[in-house]
N, CA, C and O atoms as a Tripos MOL2 file, in Angstrom:
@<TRIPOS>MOLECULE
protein
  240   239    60     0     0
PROTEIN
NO_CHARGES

@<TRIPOS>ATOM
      1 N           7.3150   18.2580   -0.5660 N.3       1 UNK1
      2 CA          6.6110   17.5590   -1.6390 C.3       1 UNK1
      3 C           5.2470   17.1180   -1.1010 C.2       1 UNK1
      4 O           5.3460   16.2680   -0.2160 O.2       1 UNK1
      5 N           4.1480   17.4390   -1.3770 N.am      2 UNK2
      6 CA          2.8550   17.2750   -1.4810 C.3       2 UNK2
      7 C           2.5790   15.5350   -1.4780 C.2       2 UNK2
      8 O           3.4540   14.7330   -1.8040 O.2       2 UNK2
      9 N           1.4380   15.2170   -1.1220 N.am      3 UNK3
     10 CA          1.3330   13.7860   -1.4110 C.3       3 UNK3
     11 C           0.5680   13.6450   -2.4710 C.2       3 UNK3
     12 O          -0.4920   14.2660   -2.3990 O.2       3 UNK3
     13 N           0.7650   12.9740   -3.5330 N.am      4 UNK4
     14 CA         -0.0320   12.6260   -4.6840 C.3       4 UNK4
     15 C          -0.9650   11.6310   -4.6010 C.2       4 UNK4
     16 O          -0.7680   10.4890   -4.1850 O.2       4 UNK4
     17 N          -1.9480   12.0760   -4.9920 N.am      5 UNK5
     18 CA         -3.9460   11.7790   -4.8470 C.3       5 UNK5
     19 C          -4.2430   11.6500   -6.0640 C.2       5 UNK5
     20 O          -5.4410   11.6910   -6.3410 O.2       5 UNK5
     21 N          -3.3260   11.4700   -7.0790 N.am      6 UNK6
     22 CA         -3.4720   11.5780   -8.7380 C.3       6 UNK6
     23 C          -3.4630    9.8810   -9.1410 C.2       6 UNK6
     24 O          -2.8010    9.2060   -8.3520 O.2       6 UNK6
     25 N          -4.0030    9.2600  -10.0710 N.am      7 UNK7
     26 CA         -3.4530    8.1500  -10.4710 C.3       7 UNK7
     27 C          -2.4050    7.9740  -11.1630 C.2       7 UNK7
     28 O          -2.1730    8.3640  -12.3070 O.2       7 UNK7
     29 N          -1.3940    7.0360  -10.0520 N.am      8 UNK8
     30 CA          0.3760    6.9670  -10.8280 C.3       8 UNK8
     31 C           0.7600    5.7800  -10.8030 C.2       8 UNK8
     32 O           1.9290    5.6540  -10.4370 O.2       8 UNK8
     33 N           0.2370    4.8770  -11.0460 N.am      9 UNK9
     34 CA          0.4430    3.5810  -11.2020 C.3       9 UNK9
     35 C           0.3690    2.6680  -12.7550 C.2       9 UNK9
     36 O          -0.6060    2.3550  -13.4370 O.2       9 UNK9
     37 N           1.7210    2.4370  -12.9340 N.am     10 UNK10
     38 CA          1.5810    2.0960  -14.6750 C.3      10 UNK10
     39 C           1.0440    0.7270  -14.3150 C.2      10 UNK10
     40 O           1.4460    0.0670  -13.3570 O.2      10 UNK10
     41 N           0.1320    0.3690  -15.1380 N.am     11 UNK11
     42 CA         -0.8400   -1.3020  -15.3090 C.3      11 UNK11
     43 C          -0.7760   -1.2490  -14.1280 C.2      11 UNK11
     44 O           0.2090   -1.4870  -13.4300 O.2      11 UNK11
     45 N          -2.6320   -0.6850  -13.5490 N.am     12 UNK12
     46 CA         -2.7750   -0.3330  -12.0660 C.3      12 UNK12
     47 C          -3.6720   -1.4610  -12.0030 C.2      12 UNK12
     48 O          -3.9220   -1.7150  -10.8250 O.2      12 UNK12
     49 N          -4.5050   -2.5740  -13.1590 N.am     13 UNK13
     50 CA         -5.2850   -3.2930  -13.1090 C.3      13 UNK13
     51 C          -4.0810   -4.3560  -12.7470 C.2      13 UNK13
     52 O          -3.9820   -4.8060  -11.6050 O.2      13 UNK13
     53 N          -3.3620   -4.6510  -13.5830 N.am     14 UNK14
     54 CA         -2.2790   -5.2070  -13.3500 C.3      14 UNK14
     55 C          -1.6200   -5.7910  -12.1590 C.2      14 UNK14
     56 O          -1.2610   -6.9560  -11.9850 O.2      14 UNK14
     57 N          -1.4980   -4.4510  -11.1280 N.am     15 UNK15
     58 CA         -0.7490   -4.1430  -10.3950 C.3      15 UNK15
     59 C          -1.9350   -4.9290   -9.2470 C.2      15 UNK15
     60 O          -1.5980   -5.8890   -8.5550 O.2      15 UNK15
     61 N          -3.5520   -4.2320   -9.2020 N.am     16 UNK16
     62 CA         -4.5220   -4.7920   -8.5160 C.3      16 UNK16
     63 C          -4.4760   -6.2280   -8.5540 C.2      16 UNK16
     64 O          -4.8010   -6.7460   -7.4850 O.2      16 UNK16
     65 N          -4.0290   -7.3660   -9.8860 N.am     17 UNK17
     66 CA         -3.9940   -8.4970  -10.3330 C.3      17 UNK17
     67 C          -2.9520   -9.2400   -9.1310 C.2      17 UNK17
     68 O          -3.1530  -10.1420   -8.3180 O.2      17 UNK17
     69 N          -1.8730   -8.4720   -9.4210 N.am     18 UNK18
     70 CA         -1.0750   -8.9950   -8.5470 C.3      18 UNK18
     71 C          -0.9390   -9.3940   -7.0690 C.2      18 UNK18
     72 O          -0.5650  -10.4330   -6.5250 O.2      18 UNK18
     73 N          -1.5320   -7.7710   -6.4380 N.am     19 UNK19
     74 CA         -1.7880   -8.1680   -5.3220 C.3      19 UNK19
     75 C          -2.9010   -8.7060   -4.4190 C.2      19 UNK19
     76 O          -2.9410   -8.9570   -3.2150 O.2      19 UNK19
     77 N          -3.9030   -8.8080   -5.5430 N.am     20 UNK20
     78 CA         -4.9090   -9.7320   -5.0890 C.3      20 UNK20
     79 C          -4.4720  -11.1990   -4.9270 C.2      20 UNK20
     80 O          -4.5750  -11.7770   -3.8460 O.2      20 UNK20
     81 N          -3.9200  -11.8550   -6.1680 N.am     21 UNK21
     82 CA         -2.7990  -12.7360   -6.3620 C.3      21 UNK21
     83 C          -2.1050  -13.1150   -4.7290 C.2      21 UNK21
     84 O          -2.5070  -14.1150   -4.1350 O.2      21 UNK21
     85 N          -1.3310  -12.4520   -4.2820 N.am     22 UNK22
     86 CA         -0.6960  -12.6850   -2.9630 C.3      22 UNK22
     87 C          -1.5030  -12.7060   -1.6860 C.2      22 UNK22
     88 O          -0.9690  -12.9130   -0.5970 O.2      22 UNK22
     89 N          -2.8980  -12.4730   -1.8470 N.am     23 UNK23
     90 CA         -3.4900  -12.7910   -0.6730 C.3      23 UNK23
     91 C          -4.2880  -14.0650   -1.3480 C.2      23 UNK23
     92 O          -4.6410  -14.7710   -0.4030 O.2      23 UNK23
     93 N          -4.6030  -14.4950   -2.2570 N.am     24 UNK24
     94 CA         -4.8140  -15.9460   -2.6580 C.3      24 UNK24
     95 C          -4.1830  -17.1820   -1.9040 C.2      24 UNK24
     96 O          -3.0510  -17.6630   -1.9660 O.2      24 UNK24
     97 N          -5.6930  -17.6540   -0.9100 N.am     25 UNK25
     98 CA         -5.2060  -18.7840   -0.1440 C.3      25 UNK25
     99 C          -4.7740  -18.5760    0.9330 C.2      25 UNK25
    100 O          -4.4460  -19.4710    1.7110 O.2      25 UNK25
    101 N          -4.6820  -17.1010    1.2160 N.am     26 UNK26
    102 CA         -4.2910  -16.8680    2.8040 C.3      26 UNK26
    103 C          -5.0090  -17.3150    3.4760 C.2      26 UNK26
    104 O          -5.6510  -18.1080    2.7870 O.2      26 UNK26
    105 N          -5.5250  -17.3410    4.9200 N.am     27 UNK27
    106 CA         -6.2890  -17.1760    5.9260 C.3      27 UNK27
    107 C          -6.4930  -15.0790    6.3710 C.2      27 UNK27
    108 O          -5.6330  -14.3840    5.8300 O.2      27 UNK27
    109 N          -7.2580  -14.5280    7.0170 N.am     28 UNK28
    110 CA         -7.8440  -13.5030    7.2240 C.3      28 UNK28
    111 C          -6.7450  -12.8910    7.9420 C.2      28 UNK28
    112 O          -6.2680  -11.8410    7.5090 O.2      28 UNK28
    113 N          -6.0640  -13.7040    9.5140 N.am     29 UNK29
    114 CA         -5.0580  -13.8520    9.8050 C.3      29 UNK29
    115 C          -3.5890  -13.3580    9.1360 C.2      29 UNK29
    116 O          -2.9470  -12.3380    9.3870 O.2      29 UNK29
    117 N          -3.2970  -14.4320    8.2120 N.am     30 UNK30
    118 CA         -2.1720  -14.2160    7.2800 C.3      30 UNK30
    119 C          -2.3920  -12.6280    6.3130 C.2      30 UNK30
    120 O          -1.5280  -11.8510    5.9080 O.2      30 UNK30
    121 N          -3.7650  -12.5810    6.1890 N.am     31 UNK31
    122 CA         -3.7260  -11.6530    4.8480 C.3      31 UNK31
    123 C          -3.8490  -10.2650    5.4640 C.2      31 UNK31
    124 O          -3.7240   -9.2360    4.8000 O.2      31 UNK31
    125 N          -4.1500  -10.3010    7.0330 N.am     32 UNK32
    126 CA         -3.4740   -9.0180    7.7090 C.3      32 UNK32
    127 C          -2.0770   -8.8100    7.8690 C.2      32 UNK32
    128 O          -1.4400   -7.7660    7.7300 O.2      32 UNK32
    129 N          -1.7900   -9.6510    8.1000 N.am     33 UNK33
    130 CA         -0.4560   -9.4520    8.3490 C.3      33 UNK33
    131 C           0.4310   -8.8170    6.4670 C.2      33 UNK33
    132 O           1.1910   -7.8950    6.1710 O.2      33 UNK33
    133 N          -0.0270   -9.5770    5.9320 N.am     34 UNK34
    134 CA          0.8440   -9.1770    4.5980 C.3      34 UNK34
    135 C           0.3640   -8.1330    4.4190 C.2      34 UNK34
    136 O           0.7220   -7.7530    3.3050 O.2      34 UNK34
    137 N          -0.2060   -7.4850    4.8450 N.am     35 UNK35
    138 CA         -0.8340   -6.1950    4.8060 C.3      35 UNK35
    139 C          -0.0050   -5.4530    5.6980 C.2      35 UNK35
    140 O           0.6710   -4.5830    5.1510 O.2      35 UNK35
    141 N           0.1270   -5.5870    7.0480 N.am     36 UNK36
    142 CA          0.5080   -4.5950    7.7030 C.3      36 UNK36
    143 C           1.9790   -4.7280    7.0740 C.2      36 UNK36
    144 O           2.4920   -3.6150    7.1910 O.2      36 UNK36
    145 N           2.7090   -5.4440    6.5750 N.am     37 UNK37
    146 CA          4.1510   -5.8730    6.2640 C.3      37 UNK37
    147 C           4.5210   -5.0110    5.2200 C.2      37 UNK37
    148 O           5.4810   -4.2500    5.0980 O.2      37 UNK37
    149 N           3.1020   -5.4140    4.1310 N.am     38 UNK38
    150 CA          3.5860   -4.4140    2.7280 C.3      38 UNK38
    151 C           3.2990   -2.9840    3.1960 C.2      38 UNK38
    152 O           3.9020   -2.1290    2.5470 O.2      38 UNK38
    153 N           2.5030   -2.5350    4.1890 N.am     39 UNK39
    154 CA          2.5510   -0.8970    4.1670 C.3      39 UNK39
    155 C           3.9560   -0.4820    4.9700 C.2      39 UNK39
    156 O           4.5020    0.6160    4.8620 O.2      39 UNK39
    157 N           4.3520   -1.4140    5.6680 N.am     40 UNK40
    158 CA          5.2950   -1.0790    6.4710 C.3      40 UNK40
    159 C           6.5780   -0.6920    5.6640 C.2      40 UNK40
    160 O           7.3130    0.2850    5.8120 O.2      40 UNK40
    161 N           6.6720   -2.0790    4.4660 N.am     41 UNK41
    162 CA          7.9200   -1.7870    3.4830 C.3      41 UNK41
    163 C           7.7440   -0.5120    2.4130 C.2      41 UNK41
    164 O           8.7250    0.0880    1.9730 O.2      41 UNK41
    165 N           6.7110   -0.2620    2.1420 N.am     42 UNK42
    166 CA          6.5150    0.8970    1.5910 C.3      42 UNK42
    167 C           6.4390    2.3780    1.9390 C.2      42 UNK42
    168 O           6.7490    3.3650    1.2720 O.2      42 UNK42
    169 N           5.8370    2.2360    3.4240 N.am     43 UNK43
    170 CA          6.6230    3.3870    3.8740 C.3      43 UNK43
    171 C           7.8840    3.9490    4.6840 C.2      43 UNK43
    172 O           8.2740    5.0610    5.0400 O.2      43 UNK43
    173 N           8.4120    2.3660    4.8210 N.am     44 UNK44
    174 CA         10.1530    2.4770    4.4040 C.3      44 UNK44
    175 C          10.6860    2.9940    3.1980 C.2      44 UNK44
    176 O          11.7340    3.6390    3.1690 O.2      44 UNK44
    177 N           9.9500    2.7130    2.1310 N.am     45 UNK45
    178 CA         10.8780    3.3500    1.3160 C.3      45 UNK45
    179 C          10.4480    4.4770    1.2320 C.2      45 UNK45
    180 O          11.3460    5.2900    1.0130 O.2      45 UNK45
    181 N           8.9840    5.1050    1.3460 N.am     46 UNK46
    182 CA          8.8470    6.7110    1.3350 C.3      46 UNK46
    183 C           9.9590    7.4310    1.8570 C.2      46 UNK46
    184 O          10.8770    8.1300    1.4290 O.2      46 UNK46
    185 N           9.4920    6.9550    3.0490 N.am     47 UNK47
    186 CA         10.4470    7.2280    4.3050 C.3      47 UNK47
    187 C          10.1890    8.9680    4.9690 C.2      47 UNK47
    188 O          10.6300    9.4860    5.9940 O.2      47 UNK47
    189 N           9.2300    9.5620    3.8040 N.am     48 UNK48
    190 CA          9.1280   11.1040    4.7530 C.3      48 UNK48
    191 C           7.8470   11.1990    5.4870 C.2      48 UNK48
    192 O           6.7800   10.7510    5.0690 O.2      48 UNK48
    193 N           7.9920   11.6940    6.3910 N.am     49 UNK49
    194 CA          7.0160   11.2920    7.7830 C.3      49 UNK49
    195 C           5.9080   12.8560    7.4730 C.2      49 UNK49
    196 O           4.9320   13.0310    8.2020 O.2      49 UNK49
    197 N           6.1530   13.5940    6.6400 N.am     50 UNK50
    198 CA          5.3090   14.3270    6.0070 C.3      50 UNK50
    199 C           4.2170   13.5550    5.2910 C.2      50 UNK50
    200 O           3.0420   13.3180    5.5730 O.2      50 UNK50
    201 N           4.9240   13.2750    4.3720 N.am     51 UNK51
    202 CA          4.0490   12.2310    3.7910 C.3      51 UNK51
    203 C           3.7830   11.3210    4.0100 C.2      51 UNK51
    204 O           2.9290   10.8670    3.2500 O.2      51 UNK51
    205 N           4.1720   10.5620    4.9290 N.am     52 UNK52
    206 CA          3.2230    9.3880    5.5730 C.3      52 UNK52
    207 C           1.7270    9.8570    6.6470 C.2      52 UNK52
    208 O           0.6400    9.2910    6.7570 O.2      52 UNK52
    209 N           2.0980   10.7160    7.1010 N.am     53 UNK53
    210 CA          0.9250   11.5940    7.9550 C.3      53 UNK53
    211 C          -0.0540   11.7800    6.9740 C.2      53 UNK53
    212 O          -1.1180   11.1620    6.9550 O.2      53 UNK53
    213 N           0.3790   12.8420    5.9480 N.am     54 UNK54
    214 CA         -0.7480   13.0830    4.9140 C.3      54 UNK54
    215 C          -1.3220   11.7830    4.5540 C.2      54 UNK54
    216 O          -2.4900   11.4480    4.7520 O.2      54 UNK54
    217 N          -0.5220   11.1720    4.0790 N.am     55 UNK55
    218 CA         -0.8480    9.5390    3.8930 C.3      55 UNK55
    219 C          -2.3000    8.8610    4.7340 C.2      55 UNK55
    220 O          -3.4730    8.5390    4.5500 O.2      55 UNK55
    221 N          -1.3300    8.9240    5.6610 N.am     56 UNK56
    222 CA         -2.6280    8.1110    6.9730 C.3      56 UNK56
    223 C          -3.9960    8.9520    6.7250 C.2      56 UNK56
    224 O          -5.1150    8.5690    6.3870 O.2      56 UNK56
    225 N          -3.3810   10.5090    7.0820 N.am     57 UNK57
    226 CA         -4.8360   11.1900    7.3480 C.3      57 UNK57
    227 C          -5.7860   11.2000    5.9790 C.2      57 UNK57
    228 O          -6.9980   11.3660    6.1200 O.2      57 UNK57
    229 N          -5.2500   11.0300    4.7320 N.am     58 UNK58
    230 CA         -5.8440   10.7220    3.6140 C.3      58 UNK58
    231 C          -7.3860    9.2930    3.3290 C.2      58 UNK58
    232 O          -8.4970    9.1250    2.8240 O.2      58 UNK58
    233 N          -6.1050    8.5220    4.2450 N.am     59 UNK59
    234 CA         -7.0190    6.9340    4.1260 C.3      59 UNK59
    235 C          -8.1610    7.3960    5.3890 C.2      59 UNK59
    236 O          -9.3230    6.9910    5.3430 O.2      59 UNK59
    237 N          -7.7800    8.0740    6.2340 N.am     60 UNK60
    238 CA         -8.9730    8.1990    7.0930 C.3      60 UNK60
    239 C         -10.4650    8.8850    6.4220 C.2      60 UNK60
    240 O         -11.4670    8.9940    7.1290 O.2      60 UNK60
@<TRIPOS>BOND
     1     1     2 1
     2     2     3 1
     3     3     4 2
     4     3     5 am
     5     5     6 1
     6     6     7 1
     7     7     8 2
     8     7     9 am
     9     9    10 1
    10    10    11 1
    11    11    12 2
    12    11    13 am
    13    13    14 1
    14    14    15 1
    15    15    16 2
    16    15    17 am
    17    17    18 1
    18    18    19 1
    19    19    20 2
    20    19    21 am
    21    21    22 1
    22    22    23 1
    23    23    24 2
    24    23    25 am
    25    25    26 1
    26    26    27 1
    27    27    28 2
    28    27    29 am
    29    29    30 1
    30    30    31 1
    31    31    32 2
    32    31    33 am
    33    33    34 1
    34    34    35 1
    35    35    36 2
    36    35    37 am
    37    37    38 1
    38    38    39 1
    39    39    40 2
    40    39    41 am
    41    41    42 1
    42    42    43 1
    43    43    44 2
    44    43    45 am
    45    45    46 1
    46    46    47 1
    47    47    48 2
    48    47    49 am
    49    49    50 1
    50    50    51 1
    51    51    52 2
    52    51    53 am
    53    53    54 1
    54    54    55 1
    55    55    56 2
    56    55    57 am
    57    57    58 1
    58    58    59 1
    59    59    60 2
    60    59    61 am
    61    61    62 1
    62    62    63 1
    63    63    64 2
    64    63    65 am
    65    65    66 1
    66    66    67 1
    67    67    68 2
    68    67    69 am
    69    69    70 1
    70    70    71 1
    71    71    72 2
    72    71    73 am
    73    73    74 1
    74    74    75 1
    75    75    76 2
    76    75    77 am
    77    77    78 1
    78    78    79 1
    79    79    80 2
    80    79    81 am
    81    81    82 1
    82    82    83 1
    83    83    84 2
    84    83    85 am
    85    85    86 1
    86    86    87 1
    87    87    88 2
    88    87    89 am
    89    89    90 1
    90    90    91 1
    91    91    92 2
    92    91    93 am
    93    93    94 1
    94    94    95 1
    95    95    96 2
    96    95    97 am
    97    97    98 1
    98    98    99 1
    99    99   100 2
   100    99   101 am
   101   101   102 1
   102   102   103 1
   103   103   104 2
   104   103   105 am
   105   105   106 1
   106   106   107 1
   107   107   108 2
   108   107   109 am
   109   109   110 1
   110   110   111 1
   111   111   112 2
   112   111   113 am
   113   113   114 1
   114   114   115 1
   115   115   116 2
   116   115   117 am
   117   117   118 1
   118   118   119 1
   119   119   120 2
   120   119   121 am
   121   121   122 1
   122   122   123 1
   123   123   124 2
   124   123   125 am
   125   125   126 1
   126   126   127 1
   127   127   128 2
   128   127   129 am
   129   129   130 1
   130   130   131 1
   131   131   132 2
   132   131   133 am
   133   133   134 1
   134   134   135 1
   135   135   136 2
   136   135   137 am
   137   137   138 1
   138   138   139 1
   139   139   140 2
   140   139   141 am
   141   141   142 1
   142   142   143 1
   143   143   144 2
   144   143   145 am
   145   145   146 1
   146   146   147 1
   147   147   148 2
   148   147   149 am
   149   149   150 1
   150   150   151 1
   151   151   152 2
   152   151   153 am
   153   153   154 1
   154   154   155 1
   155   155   156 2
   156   155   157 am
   157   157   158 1
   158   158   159 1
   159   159   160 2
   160   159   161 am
   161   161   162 1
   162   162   163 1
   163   163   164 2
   164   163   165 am
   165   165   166 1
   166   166   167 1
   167   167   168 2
   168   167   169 am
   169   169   170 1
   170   170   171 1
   171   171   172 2
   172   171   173 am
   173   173   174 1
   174   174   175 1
   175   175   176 2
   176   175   177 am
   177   177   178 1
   178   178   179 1
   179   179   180 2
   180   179   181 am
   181   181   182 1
   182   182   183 1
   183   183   184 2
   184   183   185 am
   185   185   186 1
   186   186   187 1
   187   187   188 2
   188   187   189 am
   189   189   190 1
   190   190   191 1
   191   191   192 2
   192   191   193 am
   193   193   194 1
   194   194   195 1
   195   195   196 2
   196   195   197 am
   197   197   198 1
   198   198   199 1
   199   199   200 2
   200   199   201 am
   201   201   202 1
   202   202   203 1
   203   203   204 2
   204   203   205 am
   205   205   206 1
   206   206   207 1
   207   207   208 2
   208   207   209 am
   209   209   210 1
   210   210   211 1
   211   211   212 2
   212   211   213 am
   213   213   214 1
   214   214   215 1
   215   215   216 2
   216   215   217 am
   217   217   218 1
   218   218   219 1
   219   219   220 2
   220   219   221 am
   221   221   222 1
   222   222   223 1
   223   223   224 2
   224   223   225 am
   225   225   226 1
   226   226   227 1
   227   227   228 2
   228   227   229 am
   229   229   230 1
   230   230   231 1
   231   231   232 2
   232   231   233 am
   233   233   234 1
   234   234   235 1
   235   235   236 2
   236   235   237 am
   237   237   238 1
   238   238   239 1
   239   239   240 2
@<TRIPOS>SUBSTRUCTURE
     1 UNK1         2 RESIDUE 1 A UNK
     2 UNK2         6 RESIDUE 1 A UNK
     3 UNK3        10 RESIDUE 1 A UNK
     4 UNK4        14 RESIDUE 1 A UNK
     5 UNK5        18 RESIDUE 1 A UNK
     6 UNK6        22 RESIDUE 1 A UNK
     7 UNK7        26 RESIDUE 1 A UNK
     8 UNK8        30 RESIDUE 1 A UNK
     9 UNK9        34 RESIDUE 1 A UNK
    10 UNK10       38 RESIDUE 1 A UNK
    11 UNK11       42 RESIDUE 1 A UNK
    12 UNK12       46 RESIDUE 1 A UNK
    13 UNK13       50 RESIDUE 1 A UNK
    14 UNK14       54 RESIDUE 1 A UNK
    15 UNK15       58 RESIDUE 1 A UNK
    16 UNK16       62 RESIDUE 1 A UNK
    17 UNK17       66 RESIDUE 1 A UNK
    18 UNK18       70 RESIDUE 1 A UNK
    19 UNK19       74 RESIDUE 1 A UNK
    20 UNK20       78 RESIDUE 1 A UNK
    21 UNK21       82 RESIDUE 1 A UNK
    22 UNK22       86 RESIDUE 1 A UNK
    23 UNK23       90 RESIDUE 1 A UNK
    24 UNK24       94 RESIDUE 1 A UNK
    25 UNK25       98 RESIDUE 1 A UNK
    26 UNK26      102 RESIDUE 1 A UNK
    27 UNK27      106 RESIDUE 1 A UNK
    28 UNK28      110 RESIDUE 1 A UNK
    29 UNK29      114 RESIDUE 1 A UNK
    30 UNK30      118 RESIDUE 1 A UNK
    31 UNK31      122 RESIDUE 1 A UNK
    32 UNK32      126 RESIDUE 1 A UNK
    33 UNK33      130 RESIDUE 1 A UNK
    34 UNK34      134 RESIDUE 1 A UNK
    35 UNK35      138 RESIDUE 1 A UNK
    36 UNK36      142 RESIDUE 1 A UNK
    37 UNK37      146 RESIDUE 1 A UNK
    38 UNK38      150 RESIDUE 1 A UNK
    39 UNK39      154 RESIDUE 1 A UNK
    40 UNK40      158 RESIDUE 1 A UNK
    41 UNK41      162 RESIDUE 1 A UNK
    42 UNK42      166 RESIDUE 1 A UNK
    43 UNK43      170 RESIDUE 1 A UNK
    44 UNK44      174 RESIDUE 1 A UNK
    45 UNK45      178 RESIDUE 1 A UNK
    46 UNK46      182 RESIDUE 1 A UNK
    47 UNK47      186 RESIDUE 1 A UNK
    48 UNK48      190 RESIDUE 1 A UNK
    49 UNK49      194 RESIDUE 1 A UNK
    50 UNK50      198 RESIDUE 1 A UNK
    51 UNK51      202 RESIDUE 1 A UNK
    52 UNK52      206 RESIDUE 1 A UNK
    53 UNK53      210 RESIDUE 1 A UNK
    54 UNK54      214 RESIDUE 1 A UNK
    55 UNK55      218 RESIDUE 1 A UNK
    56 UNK56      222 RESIDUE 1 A UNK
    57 UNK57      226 RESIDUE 1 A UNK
    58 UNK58      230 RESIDUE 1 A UNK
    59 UNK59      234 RESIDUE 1 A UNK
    60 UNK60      238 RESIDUE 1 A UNK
């Protein structure tokens, strides 16, 4: 399975709302960390190391 580069996010403003929302009031500190935490849980649930590669090399 290919990695999708398409927009697939239902209420993606929404979705932006939210997680802007959770770094509200952090410190720079904290709001790395919830960062490295949420990519971590998310590519737990991917979980295919195909697509996490494509992934990475994408954001690069």
């Amino acid at each position: 399975m290919p990695l999708n580069l398409t927009p697939n996010i239902a209420d993606a403003d929404g979705f932006y709302d939210e997680l802007l929302a959770a770094h509200q009031d952090l410190t720079k500190d904290d709001s790395d960390a919830f960062n490295a935490r949420l990519i971590l849980t998310l590519a737990n649930h991917i979980g295919d190391r195909e697509i996490l590669r494509a992934a990475i090399n994408a954001a690069k």
